[in-house]
N, CA and C atoms of all chains as a GROMACS GRO file, in nm:
protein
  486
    1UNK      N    1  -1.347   0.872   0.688
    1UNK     CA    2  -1.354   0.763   0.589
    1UNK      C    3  -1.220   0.748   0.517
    2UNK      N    4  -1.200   0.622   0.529
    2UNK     CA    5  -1.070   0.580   0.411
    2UNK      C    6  -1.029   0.583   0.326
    3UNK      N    7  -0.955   0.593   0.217
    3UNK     CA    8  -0.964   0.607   0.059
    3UNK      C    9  -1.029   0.449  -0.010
    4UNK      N   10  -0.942   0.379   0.080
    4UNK     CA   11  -1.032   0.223   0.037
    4UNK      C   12  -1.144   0.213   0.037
    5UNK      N   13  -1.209   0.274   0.161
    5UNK     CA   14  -1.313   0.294   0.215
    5UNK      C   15  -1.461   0.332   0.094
    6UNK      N   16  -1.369   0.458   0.035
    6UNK     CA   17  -1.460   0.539  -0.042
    6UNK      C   18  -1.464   0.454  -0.175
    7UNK      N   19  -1.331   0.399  -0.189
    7UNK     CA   20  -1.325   0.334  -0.320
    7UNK      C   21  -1.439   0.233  -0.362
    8UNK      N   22  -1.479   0.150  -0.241
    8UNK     CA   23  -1.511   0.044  -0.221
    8UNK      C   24  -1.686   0.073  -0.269
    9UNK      N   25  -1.727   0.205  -0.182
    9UNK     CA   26  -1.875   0.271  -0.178
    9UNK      C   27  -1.860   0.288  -0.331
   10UNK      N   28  -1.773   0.368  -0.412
   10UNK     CA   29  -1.789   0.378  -0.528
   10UNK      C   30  -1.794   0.280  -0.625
   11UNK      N   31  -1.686   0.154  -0.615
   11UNK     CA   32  -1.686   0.073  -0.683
   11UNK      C   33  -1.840  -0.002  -0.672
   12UNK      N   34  -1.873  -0.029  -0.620
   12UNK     CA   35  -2.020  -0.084  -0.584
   12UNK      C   36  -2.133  -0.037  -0.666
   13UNK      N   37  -2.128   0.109  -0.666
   13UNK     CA   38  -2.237   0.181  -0.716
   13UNK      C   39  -2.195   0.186  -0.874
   14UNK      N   40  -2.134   0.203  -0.925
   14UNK     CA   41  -2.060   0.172  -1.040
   14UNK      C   42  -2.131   0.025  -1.114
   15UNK      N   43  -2.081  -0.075  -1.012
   15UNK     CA   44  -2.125  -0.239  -1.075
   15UNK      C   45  -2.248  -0.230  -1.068
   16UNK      N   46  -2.334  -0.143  -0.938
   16UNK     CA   47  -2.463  -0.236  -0.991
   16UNK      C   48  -2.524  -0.101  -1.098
   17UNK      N   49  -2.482   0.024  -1.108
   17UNK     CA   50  -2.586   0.089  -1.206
   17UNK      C   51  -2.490   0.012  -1.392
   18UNK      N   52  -2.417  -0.077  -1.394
   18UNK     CA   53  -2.408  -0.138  -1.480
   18UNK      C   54  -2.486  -0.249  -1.469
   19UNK      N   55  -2.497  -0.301  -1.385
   19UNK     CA   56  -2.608  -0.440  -1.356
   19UNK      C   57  -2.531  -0.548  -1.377
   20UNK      N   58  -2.427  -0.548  -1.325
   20UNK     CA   59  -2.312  -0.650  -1.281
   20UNK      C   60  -2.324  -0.704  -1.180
   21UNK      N   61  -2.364  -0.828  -1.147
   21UNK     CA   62  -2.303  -0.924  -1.070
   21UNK      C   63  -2.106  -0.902  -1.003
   22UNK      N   64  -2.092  -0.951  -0.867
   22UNK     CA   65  -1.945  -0.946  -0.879
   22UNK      C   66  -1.909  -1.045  -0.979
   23UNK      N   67  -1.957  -1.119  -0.986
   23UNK     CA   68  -1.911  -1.312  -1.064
   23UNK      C   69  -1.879  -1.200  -1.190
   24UNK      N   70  -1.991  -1.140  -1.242
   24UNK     CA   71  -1.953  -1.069  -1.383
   24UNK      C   72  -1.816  -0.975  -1.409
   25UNK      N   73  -1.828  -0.915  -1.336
   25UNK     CA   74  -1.704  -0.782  -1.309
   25UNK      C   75  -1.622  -0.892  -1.285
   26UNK      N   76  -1.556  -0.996  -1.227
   26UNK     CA   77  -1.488  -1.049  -1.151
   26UNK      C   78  -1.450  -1.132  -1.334
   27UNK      N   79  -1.475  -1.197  -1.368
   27UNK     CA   80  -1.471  -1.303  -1.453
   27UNK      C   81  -1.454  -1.145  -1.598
   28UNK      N   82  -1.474  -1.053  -1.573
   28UNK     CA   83  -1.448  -0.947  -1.701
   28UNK      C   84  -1.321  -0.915  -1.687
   29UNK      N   85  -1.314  -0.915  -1.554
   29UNK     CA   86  -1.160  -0.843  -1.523
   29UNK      C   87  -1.037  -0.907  -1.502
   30UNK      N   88  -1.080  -1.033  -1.521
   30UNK     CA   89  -1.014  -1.184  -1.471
   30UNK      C   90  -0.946  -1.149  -1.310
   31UNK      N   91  -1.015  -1.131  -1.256
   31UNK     CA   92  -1.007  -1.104  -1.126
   31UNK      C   93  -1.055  -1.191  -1.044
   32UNK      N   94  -1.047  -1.209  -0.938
   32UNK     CA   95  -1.128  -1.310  -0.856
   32UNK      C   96  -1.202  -1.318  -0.766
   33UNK      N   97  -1.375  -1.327  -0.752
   33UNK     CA   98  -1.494  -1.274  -0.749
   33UNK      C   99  -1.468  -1.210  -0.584
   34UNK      N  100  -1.416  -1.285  -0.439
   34UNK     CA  101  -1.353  -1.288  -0.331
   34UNK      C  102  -1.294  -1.129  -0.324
   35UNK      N  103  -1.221  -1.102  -0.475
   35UNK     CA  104  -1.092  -0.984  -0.406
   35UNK      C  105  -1.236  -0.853  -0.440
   36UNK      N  106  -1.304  -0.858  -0.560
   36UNK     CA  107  -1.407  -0.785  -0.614
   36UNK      C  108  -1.455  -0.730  -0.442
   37UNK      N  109  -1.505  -0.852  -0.396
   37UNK     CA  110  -1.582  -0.830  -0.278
   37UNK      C  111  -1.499  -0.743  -0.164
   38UNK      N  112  -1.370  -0.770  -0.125
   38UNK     CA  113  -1.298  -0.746  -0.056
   38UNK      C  114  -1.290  -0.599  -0.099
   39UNK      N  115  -1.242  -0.541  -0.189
   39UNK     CA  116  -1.270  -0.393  -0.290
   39UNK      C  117  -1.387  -0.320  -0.229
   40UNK      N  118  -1.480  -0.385  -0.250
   40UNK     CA  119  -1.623  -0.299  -0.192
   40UNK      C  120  -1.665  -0.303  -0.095
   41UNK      N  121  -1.557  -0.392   0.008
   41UNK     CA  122  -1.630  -0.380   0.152
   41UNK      C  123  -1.464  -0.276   0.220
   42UNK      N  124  -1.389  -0.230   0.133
   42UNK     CA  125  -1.309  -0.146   0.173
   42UNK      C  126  -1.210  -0.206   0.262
   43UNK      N  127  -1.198  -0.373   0.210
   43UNK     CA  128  -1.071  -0.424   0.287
   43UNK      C  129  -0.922  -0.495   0.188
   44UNK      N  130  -0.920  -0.416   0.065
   44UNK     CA  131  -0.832  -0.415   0.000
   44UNK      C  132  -0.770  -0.258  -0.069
   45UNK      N  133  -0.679  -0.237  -0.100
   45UNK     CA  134  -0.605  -0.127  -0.121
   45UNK      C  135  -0.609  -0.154  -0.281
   46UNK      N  136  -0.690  -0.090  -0.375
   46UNK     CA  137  -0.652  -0.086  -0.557
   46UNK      C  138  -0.530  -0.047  -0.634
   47UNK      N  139  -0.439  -0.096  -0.645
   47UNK     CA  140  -0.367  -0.068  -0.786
   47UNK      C  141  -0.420   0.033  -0.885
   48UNK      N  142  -0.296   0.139  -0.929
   48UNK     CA  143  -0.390   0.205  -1.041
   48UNK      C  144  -0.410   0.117  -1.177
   49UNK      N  145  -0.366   0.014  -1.143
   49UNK     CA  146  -0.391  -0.128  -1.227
   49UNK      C  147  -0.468  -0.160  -1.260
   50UNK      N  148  -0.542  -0.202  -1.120
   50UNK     CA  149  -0.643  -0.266  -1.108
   50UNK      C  150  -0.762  -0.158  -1.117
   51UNK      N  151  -0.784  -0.062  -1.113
   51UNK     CA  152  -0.821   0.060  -1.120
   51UNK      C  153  -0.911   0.070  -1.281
   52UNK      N  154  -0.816   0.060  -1.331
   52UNK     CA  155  -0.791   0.073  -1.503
   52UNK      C  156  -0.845  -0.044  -1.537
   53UNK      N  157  -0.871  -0.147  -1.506
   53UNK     CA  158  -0.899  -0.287  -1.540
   53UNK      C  159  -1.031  -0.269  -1.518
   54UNK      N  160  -1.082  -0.230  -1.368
   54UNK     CA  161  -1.230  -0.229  -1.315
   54UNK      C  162  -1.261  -0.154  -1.434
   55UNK      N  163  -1.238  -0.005  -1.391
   55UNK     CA  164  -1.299   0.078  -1.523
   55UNK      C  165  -1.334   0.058  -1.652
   56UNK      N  166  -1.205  -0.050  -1.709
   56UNK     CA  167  -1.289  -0.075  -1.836
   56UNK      C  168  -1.372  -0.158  -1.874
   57UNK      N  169  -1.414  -0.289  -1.759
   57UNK     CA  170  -1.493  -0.343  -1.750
   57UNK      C  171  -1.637  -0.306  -1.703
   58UNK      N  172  -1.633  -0.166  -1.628
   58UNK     CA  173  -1.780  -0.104  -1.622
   58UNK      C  174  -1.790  -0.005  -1.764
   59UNK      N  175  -1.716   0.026  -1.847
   59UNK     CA  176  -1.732   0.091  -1.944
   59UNK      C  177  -1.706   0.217  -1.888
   60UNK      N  178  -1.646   0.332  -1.790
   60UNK     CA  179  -1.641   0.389  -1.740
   60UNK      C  180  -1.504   0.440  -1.742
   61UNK      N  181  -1.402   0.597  -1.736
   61UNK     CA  182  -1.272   0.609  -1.775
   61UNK      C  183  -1.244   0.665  -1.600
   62UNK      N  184  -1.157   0.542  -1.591
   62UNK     CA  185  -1.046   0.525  -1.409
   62UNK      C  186  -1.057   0.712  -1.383
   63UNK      N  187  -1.040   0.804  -1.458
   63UNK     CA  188  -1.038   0.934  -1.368
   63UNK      C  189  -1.158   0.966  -1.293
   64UNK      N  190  -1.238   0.921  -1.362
   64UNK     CA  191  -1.435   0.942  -1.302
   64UNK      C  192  -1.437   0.866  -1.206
   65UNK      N  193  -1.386   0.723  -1.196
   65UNK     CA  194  -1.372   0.695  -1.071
   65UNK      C  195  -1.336   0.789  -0.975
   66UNK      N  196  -1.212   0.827  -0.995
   66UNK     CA  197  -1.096   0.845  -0.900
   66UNK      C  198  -1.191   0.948  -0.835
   67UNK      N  199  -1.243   1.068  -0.926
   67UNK     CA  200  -1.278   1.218  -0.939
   67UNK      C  201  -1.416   1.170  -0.803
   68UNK      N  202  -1.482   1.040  -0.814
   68UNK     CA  203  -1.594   1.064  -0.736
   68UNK      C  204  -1.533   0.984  -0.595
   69UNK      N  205  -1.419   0.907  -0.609
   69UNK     CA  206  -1.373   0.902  -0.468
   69UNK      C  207  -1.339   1.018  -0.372
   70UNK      N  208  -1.273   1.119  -0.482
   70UNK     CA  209  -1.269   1.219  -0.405
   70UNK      C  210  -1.361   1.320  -0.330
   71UNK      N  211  -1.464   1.287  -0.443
   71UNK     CA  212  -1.613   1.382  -0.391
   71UNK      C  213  -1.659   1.338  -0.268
   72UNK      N  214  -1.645   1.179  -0.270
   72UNK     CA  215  -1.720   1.066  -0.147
   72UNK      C  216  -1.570   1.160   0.015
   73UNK      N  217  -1.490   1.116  -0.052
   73UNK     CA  218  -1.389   1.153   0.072
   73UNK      C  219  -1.410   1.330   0.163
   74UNK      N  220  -1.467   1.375   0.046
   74UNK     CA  221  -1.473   1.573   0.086
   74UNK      C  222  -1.576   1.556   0.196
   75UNK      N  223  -1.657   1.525   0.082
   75UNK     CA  224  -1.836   1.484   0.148
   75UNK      C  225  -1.841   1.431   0.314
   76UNK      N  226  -1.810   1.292   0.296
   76UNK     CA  227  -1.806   1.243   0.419
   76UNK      C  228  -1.689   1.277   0.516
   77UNK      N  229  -1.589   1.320   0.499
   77UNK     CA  230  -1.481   1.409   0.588
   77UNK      C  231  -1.532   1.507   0.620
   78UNK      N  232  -1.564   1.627   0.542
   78UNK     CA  233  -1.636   1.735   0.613
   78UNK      C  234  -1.732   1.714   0.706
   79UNK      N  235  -1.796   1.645   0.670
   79UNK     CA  236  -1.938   1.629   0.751
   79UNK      C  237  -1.899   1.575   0.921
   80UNK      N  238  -1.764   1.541   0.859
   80UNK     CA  239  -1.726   1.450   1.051
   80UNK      C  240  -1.682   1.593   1.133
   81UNK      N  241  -1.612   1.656   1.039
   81UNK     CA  242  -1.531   1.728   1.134
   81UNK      C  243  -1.669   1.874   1.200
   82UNK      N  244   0.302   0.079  -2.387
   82UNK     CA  245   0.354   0.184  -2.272
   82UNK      C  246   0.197   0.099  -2.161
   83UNK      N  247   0.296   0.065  -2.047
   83UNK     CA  248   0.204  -0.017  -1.950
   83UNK      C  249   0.153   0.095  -1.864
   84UNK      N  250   0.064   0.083  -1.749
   84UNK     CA  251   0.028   0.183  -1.709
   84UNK      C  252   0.097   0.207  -1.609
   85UNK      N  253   0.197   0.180  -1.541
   85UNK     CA  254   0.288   0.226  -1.400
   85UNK      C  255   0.388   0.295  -1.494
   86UNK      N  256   0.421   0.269  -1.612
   86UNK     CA  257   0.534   0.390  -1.693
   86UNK      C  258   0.459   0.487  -1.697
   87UNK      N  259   0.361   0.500  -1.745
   87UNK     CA  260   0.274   0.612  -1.775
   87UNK      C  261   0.269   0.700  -1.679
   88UNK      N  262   0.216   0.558  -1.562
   88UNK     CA  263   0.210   0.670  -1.447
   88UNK      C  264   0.361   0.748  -1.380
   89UNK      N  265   0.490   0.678  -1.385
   89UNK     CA  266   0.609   0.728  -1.390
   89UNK      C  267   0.638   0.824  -1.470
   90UNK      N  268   0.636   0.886  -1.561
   90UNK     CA  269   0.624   0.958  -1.630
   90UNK      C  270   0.557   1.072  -1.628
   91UNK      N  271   0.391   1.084  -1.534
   91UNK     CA  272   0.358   1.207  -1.477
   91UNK      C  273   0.364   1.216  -1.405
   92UNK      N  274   0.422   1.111  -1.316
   92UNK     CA  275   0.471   1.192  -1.151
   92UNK      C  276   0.558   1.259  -1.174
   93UNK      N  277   0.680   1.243  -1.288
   93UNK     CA  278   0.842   1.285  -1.290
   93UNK      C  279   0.808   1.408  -1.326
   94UNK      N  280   0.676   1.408  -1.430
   94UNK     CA  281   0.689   1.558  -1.519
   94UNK      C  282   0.569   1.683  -1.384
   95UNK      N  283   0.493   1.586  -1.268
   95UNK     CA  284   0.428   1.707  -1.199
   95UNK      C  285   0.542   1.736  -1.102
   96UNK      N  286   0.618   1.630  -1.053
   96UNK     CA  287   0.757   1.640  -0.939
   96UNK      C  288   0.799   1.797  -1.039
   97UNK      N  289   0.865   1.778  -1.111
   97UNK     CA  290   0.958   1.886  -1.159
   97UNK      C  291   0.927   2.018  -1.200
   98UNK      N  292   0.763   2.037  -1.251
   98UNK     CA  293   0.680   2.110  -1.240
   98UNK      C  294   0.641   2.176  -1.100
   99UNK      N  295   0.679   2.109  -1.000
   99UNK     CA  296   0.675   2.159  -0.868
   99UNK      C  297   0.761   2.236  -0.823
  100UNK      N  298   0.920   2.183  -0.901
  100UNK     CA  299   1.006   2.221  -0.827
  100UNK      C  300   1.042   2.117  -0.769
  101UNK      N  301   1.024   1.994  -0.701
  101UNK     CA  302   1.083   1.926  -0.584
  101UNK      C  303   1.146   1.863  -0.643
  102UNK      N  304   1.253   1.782  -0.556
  102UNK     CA  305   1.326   1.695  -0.565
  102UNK      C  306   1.253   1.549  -0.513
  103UNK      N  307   1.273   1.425  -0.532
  103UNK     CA  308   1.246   1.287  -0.467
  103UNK      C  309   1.298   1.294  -0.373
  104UNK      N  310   1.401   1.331  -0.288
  104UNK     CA  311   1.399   1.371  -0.156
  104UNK      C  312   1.267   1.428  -0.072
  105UNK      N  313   1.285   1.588  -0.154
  105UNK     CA  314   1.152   1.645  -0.073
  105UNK      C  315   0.983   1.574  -0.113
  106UNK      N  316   0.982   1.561  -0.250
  106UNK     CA  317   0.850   1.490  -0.239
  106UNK      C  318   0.878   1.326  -0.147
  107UNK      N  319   0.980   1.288  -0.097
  107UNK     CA  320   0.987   1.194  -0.056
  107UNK      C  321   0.904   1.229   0.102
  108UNK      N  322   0.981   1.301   0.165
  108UNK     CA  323   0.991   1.350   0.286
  108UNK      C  324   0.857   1.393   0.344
  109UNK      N  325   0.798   1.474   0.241
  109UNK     CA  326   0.649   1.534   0.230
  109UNK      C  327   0.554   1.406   0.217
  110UNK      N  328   0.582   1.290   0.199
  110UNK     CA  329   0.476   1.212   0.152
  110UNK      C  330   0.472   1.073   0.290
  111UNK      N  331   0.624   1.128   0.328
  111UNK     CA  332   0.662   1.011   0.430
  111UNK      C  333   0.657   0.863   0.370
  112UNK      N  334   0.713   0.899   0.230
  112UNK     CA  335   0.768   0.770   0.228
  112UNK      C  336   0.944   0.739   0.156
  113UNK      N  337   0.993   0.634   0.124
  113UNK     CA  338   1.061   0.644   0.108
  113UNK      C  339   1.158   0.693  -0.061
  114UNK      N  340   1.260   0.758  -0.040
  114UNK     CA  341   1.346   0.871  -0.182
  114UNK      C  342   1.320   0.730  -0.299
  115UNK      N  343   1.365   0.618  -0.218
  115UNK     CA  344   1.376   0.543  -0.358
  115UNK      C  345   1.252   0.460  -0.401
  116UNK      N  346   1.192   0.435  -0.307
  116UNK     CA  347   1.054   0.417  -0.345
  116UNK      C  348   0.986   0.506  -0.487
  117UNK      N  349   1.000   0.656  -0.477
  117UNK     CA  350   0.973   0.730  -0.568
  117UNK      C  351   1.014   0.758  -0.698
  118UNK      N  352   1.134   0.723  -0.614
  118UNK     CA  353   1.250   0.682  -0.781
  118UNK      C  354   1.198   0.576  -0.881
  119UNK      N  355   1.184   0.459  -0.776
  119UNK     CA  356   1.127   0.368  -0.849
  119UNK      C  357   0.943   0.360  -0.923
  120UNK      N  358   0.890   0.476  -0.853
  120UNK     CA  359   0.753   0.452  -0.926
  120UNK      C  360   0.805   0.533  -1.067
  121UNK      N  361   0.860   0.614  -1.055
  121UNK     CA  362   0.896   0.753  -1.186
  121UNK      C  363   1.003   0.668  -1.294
  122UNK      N  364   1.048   0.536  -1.205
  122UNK     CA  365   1.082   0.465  -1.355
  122UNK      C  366   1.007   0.329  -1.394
  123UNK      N  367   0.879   0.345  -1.323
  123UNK     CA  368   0.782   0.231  -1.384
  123UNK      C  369   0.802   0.119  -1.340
  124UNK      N  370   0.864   0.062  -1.215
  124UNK     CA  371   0.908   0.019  -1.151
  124UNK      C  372   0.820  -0.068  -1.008
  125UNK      N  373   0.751   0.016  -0.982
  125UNK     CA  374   0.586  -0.006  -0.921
  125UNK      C  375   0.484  -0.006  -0.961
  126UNK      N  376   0.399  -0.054  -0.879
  126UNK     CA  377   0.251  -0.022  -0.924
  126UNK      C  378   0.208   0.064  -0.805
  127UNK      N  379   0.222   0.178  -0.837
  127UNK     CA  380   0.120   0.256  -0.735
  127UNK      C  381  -0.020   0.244  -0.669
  128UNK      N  382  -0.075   0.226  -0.552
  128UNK     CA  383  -0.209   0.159  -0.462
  128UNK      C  384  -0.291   0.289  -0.512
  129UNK      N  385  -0.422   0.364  -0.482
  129UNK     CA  386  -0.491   0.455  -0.520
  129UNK      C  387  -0.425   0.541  -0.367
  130UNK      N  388  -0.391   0.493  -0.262
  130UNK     CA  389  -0.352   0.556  -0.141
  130UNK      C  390  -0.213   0.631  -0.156
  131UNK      N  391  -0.150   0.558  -0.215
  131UNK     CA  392   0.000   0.638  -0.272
  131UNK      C  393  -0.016   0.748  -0.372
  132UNK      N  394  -0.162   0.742  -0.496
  132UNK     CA  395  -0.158   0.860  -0.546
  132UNK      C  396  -0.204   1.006  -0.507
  133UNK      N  397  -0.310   0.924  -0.394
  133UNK     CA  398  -0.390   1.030  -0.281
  133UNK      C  399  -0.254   1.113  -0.229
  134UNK      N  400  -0.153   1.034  -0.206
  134UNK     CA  401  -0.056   1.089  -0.110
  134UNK      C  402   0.046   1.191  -0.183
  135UNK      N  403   0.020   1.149  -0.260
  135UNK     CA  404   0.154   1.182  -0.392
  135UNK      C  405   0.043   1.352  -0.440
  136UNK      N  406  -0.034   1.316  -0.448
  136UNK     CA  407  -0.098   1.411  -0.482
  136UNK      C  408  -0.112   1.548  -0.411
  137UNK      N  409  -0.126   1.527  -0.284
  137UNK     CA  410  -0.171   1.569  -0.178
  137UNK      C  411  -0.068   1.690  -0.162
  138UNK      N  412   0.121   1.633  -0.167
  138UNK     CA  413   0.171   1.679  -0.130
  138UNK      C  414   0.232   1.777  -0.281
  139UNK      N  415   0.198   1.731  -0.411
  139UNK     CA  416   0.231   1.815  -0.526
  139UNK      C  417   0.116   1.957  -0.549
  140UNK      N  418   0.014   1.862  -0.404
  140UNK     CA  419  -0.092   1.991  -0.478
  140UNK      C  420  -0.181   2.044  -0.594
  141UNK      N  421  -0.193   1.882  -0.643
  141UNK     CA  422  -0.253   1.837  -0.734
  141UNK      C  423  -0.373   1.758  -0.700
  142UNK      N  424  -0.500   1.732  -0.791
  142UNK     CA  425  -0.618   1.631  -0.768
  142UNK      C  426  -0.526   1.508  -0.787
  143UNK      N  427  -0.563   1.392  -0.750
  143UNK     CA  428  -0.543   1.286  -0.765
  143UNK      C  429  -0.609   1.231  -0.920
  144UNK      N  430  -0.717   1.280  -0.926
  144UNK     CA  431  -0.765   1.258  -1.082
  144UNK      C  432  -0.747   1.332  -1.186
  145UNK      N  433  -0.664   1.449  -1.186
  145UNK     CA  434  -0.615   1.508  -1.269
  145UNK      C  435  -0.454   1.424  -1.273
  146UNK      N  436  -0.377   1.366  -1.264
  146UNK     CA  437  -0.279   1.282  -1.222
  146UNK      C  438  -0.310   1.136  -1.317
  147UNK      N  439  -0.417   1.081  -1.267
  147UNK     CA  440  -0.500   0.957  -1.369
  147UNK      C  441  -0.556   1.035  -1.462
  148UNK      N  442  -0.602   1.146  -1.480
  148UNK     CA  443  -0.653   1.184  -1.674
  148UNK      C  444  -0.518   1.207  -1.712
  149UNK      N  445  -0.404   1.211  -1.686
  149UNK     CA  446  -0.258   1.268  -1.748
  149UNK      C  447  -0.182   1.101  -1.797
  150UNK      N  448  -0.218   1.038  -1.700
  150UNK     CA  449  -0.190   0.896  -1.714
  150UNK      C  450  -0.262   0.802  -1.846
  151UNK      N  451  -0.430   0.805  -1.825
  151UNK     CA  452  -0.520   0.778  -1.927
  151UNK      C  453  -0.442   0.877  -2.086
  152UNK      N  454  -0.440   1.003  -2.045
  152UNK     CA  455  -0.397   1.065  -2.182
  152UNK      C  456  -0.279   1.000  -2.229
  153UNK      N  457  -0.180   0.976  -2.162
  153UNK     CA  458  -0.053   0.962  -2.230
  153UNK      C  459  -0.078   0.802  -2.274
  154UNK      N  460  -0.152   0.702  -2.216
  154UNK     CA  461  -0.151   0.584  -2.277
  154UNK      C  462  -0.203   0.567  -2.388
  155UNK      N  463  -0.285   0.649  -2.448
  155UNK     CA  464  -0.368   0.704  -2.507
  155UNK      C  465  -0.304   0.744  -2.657
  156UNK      N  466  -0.232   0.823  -2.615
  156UNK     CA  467  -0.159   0.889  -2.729
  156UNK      C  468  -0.010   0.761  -2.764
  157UNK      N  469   0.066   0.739  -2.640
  157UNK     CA  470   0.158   0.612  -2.668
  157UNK      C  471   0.107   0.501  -2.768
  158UNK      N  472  -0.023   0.425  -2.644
  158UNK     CA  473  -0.030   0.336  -2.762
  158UNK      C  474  -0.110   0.330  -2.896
  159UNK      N  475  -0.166   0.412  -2.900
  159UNK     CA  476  -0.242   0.406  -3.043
  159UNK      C  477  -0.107   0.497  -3.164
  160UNK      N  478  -0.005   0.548  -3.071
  160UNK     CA  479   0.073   0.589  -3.214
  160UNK      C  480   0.178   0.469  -3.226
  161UNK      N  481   0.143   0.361  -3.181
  161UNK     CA  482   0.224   0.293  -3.166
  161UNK      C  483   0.131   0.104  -3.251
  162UNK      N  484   0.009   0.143  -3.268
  162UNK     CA  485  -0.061   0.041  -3.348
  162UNK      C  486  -0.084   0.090  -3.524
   0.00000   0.00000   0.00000
C-alpha cells in the first residue's frame, strides 16, 4: 500500500466519523470538493499544508493523522509480505 | 511562522541532530542536495511522501516530525499575537 494510498483510507474515516459530507470538508477547507475526492481515492499526493488544513477542519491535530497513516502502512505492509 | 518554515526548521534541527549533512540526507533519500536546502529554508511545501522519506532515512516517525512542526507553530505564533 501507498502512503497516498493509506492517506486517502484515513482521510475518509476521519470525514465520515465527523459526519462530513466531501461538499462540507471541501467548502471548510476552501478546497475543491473533486481534489477532497481525489485524496480519498489515493490519487493525489497531500501537502503538509494541506494536511494541516484537513485536520483542522475535522477538528483533529495533523500528527494523529499522520501517526494512523503509519499504523494503516505497518498493518497492511506486513500482512503482504 | 507558515507551516513549510516550521517545517524547515525541524528538518534542519533533526538533519543536525543526526549528524548528516544535505548531501548525505540528500543521497539517502534520493533526492536532490538543493531540494533539501530549500525545504530547511521554507522554501517548499513538503508532499506527506517526502516526509515519509525524510523520515525514514533520519530514523525518525514521520509524526513525531509533524508534532515538532504543530509545536513550534504553536509556540511562534501565539507568542507572536
Amino acid at each position: 500500500m501507498e502512503i497516498k494510498q493509506a492517506f486517502g483510507v484515513i482521510l475518509r474515516c476521519y470525514r465520515k466519523k465527523a459526519n462530513y459530507s466531501q461538499e462540507k470538508l471541501a467548502f471548510d477547507c476552501n478546497l475543491d470538493r473533486t481534489y477532497i475526492s481525489l485524496l480519498e481515492r489515493g490519487k493525489r499526493r497531500p501537502t503538509l499544508d494541506t494536511i494541516f488544513t484537513i485536520s483542522r477542519a475535522l477538528k483533529v491535530s495533523p500528527s494523529a493523522l499522520v501517526t494512523d497513516v503509519e499504523k494503516l502502512l505497518v498493518n497492511k505492509n506486513s500482512s503482504l509480505s
